[in-house]
C-alpha positions as protocol buffer text, in pm:
chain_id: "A"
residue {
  index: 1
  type: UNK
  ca { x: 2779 y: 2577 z: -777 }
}
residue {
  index: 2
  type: UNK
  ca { x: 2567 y: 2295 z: -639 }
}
residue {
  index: 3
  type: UNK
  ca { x: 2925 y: 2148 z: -471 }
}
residue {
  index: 4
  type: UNK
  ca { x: 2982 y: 2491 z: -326 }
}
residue {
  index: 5
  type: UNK
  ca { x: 2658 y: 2503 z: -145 }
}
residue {
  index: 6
  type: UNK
  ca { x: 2723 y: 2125 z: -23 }
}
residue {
  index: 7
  type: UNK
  ca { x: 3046 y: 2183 z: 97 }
}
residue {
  index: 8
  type: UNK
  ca { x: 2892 y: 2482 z: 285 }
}
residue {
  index: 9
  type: UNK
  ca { x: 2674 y: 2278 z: 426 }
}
residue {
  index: 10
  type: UNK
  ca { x: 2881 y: 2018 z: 554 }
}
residue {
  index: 11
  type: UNK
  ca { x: 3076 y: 2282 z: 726 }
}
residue {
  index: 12
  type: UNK
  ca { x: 2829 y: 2463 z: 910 }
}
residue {
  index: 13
  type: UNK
  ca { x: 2696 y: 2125 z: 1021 }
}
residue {
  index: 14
  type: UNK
  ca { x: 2979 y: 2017 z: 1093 }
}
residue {
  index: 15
  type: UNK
  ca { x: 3034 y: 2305 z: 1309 }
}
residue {
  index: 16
  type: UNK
  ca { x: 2710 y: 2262 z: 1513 }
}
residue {
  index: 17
  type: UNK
  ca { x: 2768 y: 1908 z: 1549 }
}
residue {
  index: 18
  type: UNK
  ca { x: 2539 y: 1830 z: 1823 }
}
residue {
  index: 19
  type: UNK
  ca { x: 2254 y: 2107 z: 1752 }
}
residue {
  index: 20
  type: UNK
  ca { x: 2271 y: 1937 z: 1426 }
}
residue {
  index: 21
  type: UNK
  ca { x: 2225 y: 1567 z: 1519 }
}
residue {
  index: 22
  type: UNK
  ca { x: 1946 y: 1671 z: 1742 }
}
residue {
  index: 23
  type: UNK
  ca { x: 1760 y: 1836 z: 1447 }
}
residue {
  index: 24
  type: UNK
  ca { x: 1869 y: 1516 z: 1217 }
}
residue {
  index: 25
  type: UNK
  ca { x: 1732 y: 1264 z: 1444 }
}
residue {
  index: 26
  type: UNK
  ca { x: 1419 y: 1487 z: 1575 }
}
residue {
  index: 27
  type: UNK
  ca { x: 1328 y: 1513 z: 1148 }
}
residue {
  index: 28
  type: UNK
  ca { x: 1403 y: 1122 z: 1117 }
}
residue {
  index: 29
  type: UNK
  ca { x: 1169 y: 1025 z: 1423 }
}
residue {
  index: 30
  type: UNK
  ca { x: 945 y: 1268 z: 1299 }
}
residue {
  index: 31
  type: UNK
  ca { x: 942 y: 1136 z: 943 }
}
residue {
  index: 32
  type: UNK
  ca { x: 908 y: 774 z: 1051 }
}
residue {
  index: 33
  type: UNK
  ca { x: 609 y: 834 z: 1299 }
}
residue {
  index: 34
  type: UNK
  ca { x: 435 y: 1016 z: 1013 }
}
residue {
  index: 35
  type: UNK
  ca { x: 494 y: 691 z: 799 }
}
residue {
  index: 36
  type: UNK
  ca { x: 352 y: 450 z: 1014 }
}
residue {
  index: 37
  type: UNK
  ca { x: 72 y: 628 z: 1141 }
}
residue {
  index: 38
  type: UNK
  ca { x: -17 y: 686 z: 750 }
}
residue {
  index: 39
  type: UNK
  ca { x: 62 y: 328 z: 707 }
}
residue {
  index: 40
  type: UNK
  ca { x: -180 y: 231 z: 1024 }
}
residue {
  index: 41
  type: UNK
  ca { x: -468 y: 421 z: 899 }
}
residue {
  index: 42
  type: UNK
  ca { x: -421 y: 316 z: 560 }
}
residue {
  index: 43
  type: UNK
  ca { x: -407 y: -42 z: 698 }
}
residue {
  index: 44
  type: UNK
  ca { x: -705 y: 0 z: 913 }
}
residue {
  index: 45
  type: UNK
  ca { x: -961 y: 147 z: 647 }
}
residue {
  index: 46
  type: UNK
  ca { x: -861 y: -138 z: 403 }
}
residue {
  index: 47
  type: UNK
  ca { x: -1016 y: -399 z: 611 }
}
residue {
  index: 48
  type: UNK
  ca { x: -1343 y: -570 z: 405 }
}
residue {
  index: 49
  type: UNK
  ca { x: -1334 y: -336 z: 149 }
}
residue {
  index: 50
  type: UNK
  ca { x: -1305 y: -659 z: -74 }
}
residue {
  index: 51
  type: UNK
  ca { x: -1624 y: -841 z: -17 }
}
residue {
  index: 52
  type: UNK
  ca { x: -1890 y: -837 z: -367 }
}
residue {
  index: 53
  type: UNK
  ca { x: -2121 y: -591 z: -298 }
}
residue {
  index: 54
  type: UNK
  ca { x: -1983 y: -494 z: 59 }
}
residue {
  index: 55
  type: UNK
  ca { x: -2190 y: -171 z: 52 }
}
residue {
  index: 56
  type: UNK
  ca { x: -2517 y: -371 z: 121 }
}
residue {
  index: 57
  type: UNK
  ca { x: -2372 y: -560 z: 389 }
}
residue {
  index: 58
  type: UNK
  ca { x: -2437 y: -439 z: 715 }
}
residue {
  index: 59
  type: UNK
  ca { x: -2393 y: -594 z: 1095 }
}
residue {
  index: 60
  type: UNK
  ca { x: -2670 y: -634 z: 1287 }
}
residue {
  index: 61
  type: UNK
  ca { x: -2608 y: -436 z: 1633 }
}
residue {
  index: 62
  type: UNK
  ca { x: -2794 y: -451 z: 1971 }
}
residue {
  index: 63
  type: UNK
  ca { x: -2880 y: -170 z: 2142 }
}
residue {
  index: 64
  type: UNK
  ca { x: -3010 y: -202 z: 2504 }
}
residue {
  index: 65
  type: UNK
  ca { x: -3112 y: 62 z: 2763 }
}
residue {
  index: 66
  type: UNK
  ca { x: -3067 y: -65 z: 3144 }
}
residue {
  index: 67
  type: UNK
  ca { x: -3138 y: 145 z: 3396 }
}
residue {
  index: 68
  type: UNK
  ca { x: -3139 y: 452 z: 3172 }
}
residue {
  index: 69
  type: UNK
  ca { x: -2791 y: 321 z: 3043 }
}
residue {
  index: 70
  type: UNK
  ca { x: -2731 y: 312 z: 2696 }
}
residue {
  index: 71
  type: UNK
  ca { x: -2529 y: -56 z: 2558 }
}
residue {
  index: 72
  type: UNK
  ca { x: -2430 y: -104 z: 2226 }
}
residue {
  index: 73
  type: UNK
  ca { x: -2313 y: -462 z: 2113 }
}
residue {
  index: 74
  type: UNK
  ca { x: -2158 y: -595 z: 1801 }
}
residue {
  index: 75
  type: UNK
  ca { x: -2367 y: -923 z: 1853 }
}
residue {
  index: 76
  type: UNK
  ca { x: -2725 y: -1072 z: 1855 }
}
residue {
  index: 77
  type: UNK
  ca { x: -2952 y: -1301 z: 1974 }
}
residue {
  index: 78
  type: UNK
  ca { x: -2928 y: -1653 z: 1750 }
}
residue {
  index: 79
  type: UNK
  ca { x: -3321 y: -1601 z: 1579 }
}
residue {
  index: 80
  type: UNK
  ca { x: -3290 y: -1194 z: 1448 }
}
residue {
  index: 81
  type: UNK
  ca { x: -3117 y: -1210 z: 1127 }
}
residue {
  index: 82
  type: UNK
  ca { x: -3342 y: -1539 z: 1001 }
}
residue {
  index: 83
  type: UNK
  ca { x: -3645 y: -1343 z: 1133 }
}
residue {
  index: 84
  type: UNK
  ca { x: -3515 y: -1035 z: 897 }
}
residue {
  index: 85
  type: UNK
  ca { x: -3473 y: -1240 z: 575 }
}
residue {
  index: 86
  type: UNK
  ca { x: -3812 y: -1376 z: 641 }
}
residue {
  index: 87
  type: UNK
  ca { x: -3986 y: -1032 z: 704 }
}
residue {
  index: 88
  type: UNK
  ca { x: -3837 y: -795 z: 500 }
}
residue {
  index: 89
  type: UNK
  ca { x: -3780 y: -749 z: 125 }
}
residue {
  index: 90
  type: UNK
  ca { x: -3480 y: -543 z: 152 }
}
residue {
  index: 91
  type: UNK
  ca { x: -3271 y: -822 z: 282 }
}
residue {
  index: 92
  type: UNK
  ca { x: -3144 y: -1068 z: 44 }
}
residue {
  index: 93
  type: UNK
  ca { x: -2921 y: -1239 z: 239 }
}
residue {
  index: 94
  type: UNK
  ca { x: -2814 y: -1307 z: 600 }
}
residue {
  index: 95
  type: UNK
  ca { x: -2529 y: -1521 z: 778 }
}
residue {
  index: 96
  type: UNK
  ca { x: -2412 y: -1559 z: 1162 }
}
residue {
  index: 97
  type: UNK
  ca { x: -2099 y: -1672 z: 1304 }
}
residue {
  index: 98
  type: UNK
  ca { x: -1983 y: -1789 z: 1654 }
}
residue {
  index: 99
  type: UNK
  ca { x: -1684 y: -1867 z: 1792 }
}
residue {
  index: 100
  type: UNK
  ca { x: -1667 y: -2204 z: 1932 }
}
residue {
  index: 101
  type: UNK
  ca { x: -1749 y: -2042 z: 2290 }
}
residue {
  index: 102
  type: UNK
  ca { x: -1534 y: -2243 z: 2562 }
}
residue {
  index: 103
  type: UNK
  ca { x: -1296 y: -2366 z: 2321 }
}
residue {
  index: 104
  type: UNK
  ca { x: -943 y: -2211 z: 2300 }
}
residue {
  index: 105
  type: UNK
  ca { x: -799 y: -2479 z: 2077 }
}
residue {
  index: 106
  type: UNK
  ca { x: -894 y: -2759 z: 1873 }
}
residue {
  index: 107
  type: UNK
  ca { x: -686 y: -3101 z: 1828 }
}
residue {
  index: 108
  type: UNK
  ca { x: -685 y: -3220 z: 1465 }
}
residue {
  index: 109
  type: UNK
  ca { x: -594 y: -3551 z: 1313 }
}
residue {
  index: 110
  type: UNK
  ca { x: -544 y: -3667 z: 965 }
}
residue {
  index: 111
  type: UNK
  ca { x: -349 y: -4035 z: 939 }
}
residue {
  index: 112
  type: UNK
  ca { x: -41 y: -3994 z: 1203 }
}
residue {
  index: 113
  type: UNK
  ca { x: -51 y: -3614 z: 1200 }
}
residue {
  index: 114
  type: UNK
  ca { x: -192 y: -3395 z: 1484 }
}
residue {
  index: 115
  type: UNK
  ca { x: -220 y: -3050 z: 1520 }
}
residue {
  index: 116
  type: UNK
  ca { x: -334 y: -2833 z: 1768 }
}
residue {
  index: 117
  type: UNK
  ca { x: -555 y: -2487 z: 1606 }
}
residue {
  index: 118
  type: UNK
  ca { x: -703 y: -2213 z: 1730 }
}
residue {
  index: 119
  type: UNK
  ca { x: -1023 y: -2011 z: 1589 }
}
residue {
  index: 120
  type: UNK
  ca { x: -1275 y: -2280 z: 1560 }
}
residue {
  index: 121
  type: UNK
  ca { x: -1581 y: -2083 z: 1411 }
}
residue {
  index: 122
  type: UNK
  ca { x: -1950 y: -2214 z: 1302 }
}
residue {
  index: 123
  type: UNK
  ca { x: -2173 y: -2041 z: 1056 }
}
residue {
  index: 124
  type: UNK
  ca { x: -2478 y: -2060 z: 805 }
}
residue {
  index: 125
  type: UNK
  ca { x: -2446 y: -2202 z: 536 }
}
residue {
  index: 126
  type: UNK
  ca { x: -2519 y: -1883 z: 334 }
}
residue {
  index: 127
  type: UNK
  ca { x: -2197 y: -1710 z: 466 }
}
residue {
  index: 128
  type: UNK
  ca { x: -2037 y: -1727 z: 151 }
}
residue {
  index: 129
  type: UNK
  ca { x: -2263 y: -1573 z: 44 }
}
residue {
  index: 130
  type: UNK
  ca { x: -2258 y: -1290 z: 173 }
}
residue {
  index: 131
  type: UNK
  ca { x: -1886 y: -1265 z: 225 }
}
residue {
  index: 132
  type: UNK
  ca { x: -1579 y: -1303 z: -39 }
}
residue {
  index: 133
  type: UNK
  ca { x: -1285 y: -1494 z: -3 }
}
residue {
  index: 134
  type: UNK
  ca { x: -1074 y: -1644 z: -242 }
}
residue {
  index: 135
  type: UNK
  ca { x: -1095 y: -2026 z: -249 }
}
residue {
  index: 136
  type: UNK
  ca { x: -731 y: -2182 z: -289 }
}
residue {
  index: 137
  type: UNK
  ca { x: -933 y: -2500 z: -382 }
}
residue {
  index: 138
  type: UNK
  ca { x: -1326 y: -2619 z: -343 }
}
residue {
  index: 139
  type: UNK
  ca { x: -1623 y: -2391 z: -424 }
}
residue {
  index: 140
  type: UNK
  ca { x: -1796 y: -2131 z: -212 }
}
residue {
  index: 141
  type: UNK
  ca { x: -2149 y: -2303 z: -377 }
}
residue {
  index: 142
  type: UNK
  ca { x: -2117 y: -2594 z: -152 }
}
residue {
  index: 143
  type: UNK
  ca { x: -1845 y: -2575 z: 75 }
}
residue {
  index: 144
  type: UNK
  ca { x: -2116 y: -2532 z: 369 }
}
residue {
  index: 145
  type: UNK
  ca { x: -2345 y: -2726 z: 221 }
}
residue {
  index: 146
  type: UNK
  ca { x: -2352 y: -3050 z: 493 }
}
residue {
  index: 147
  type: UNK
  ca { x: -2305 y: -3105 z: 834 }
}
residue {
  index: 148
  type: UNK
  ca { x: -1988 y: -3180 z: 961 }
}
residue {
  index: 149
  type: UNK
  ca { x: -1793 y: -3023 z: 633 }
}
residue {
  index: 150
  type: UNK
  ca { x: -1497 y: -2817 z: 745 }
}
residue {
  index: 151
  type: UNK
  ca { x: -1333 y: -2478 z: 521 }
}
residue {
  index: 152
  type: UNK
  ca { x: -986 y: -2468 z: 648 }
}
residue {
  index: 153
  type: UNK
  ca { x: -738 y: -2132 z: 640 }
}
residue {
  index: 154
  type: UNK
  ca { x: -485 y: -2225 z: 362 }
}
residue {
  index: 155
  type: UNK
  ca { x: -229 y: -2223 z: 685 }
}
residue {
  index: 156
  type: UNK
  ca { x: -424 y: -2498 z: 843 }
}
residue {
  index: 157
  type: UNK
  ca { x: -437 y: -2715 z: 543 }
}
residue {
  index: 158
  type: UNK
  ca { x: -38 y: -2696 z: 467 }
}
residue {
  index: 159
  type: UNK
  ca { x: 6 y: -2784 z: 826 }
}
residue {
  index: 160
  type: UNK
  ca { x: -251 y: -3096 z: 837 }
}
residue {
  index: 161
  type: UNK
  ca { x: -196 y: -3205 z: 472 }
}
residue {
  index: 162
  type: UNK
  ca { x: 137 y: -3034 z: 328 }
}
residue {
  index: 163
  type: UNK
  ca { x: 177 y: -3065 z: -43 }
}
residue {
  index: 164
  type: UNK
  ca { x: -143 y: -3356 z: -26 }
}
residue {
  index: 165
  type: UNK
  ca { x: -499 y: -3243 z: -205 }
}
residue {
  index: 166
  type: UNK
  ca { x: -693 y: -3190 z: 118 }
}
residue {
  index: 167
  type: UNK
  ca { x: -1043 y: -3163 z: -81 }
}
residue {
  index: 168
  type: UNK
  ca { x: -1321 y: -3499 z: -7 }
}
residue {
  index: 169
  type: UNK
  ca { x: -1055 y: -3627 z: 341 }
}
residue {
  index: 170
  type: UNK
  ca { x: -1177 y: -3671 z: 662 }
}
residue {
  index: 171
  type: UNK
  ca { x: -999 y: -3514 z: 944 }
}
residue {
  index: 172
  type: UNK
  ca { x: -1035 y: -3551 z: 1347 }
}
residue {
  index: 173
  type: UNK
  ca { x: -1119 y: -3290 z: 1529 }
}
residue {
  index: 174
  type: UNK
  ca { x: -1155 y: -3298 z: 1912 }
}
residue {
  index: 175
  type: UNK
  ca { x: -1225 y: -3076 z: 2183 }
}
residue {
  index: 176
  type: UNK
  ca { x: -1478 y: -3014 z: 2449 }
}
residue {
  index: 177
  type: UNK
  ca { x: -1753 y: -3036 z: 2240 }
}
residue {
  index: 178
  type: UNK
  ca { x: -1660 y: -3427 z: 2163 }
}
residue {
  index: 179
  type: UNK
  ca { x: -1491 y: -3588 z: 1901 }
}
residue {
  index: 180
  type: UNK
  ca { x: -1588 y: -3589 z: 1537 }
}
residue {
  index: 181
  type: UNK
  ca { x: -1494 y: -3624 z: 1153 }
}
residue {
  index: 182
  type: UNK
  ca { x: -1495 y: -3319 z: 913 }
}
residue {
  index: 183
  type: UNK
  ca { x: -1502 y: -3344 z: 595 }
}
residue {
  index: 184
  type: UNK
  ca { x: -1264 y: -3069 z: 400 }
}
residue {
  index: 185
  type: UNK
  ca { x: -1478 y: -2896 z: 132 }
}
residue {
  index: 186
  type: UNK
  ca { x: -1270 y: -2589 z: 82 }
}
residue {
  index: 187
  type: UNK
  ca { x: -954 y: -2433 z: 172 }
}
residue {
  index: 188
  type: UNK
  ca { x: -937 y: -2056 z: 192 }
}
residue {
  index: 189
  type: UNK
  ca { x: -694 y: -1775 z: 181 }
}
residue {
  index: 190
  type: UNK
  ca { x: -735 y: -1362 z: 293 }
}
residue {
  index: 191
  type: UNK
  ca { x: -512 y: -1283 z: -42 }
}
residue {
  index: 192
  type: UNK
  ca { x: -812 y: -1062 z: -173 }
}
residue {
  index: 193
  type: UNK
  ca { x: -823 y: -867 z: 125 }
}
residue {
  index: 194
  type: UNK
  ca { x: -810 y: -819 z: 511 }
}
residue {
  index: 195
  type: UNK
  ca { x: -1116 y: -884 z: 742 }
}
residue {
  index: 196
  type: UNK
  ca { x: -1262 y: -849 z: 1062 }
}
residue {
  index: 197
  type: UNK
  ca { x: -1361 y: -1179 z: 1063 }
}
residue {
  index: 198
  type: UNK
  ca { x: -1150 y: -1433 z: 1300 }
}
residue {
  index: 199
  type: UNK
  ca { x: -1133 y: -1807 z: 1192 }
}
residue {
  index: 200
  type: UNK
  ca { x: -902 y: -2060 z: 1123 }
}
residue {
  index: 201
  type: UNK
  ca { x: -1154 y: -2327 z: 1064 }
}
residue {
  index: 202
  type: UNK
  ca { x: -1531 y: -2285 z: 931 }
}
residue {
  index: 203
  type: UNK
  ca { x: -1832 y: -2544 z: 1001 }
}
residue {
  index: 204
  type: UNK
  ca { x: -2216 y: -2543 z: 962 }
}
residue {
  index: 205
  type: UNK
  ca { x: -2385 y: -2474 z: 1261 }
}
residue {
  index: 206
  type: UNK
  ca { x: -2573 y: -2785 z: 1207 }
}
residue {
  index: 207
  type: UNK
  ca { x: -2230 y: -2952 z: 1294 }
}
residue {
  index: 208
  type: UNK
  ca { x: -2308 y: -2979 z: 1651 }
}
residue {
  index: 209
  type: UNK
  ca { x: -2184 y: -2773 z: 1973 }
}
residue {
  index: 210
  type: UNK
  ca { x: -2260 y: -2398 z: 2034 }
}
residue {
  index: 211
  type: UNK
  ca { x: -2404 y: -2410 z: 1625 }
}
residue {
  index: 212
  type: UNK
  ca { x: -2660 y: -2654 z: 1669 }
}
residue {
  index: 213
  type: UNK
  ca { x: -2776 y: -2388 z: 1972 }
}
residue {
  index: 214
  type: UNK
  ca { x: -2777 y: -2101 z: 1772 }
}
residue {
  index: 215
  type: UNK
  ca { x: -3005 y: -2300 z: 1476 }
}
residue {
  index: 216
  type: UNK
  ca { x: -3264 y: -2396 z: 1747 }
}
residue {
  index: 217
  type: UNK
  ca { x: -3265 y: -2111 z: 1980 }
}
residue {
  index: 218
  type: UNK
  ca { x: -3553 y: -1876 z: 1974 }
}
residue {
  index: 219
  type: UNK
  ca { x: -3479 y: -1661 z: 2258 }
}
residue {
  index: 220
  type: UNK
  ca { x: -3506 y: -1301 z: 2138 }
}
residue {
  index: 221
  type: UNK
  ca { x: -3443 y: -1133 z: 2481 }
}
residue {
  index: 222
  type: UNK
  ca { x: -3023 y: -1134 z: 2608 }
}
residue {
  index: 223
  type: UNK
  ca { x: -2819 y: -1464 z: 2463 }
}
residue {
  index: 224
  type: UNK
  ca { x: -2642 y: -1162 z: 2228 }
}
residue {
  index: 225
  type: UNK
  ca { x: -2301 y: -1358 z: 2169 }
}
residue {
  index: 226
  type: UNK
  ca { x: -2373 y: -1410 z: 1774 }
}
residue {
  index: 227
  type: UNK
  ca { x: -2248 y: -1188 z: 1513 }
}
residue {
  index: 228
  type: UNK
  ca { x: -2521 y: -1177 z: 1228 }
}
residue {
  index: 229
  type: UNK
  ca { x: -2476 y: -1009 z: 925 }
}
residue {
  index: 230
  type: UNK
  ca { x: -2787 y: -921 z: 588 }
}
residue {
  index: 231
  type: UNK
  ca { x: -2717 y: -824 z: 263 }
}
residue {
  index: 232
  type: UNK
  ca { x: -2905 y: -573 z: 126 }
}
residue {
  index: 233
  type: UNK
  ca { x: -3063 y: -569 z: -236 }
}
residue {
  index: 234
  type: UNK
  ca { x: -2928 y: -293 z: -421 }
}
residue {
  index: 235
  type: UNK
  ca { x: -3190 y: -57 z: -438 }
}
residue {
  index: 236
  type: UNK
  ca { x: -3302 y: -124 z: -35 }
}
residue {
  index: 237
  type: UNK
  ca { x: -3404 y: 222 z: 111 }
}
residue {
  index: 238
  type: UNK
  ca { x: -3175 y: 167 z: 493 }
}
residue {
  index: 239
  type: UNK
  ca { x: -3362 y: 467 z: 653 }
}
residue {
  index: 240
  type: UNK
  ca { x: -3721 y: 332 z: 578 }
}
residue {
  index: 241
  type: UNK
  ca { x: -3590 y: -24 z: 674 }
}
residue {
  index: 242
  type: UNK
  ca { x: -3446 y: 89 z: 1011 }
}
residue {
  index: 243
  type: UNK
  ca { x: -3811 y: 228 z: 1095 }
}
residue {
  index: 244
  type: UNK
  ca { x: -3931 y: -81 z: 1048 }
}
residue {
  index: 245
  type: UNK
  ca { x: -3765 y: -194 z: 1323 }
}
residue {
  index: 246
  type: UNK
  ca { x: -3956 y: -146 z: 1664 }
}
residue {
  index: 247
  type: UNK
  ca { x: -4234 y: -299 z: 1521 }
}
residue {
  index: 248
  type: UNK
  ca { x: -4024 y: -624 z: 1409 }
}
residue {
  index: 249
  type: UNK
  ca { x: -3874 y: -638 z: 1780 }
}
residue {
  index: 250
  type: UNK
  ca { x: -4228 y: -594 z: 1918 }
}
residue {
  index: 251
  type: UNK
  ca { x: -4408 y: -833 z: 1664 }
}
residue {
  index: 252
  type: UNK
  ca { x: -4114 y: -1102 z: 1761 }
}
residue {
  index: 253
  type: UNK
  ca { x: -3970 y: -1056 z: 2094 }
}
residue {
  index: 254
  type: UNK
  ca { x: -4164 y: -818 z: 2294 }
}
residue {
  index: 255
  type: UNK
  ca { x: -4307 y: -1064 z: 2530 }
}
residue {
  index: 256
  type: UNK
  ca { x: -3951 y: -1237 z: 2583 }
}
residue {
  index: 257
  type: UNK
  ca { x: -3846 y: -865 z: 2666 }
}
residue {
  index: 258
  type: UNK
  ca { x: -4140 y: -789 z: 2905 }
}
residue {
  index: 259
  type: UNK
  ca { x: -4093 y: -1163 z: 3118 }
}
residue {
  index: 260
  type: UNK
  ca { x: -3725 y: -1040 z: 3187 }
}
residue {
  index: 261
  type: UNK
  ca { x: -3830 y: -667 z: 3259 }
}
residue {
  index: 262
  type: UNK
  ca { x: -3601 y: -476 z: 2986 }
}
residue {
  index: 263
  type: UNK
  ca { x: -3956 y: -328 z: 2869 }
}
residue {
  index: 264
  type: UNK
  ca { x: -4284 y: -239 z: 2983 }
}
């Protein structure tokens, strides 16, 4: 039965050859763009879904009004997340990270070998703490713990070092902000999970350059290039924190705001 029905099948398509083929391929595209869209979105929503905790972690935005014009920004100014740990309860944790602003590309050294990497980013010190990754080799308790330590993307590392232990050697790094020795502390992989976060490298921000800015700067008003980051205790009400907030902005940086006009 079932080979009558195919063979009647065959022949009718057969017999509408190119209606047929249009209706084939048109199903085919069809099914494929289905696929990948599903496959995007699924790709898209998986992104820091890995991080301990990641429920309590939460970005600290800006929002501005100029001229009756509503901004929102991903970023901060440098002294708002320390100022948050420091004020409120709720927040157990915070961490920032800037790119190496300026710097497109880094040159590194170690013995004969030089390589040229992108993604040079500086952070706290607490920013594995508040974020998970898995550590190929070091420990995220003190892999940030001095200046001029560098975590390296497990990439970077096979490129520098190959099959060599790169944990406790000194590498080279130059670029406009001088030139330097890391120590390698860590070396880090994404194989728990994707995230938003772009680096190649990691160093303290008390490593020098556009870090050793953000852990001195107190301006509250505009400089909102750094992406800061708190992690919530557990039980932290969010809507009774967030109405905290005018007052923390006023008790802080009100004045700042007023000297540049953004408020009254």
């Amino acid at each position: 039965m079932f080979k009558n029905y195919f063979k009647t099948t065959f022949r009718n398509l057969w017999k509408h050859k190119t209606y047929s083929f249009i209706n084939i391929i048109g199903l085919a595209i069809g099914t494929l763009c289905c696929l990948y869209i599903l496959l995007f979105v699924e790709a898209q929503y998986s992104y820091d879904k890995h991080h301990t905790n990641g429920n309590d972690i939460y970005r600290v935005d800006t929002w501005l009004s100029i001229n009756g014009d509503k901004h929102n920004n991903a970023t901060s100014s440098p002294p708002i997340a320390p100022a948050m740990k420091n004020d409120f309860a709720e927040v157990a944790q915070f961490t920032r990270l800037t790119s190496a602003l300026g710097i497109k590309q880094s040159l590194l050294k170690y013995n004969e070998k030089l390589i040229y990497e992108k993604d040079l980013a500086f952070v706290d010190s607490t920013f594995f703490d508040v974020f998970t990754y898995h550590f190929v080799a070091g420990s995220p308790a003190n892999a940030l713990a001095a200046p001029y330590s560098i975590v390296l993307k497990k990439e970077v590392a096979e490129k520098l070092f190959g099959a060599e232990n790169p944990l406790g050697k000194m590498i080279e790094m130059e670029n406009a902000y001088g030139k330097h020795e890391f120590k390698v502390t860590a070396v880090i992989d994404e194989s728990l999970g994707s995230t938003h976060i772009k680096g190649n490298m990691f160093v303290p921000m008390n490593s020098g350059g556009i870090g050793q800015y953000v852990m001195t700067s107190d301006m509250w008003s505009g400089n909102n290039f750094v992406n800061a980051y708190v992690k919530l205790n557990s039980k932290a009400d969010v809507a009774l924190l967030e109405k905290k907030f005018p007052a923390f902005l006023e008790n802080h940086g009100a004045q700042q705001l007023k000297d540049i006009g953004m408020v009254k």
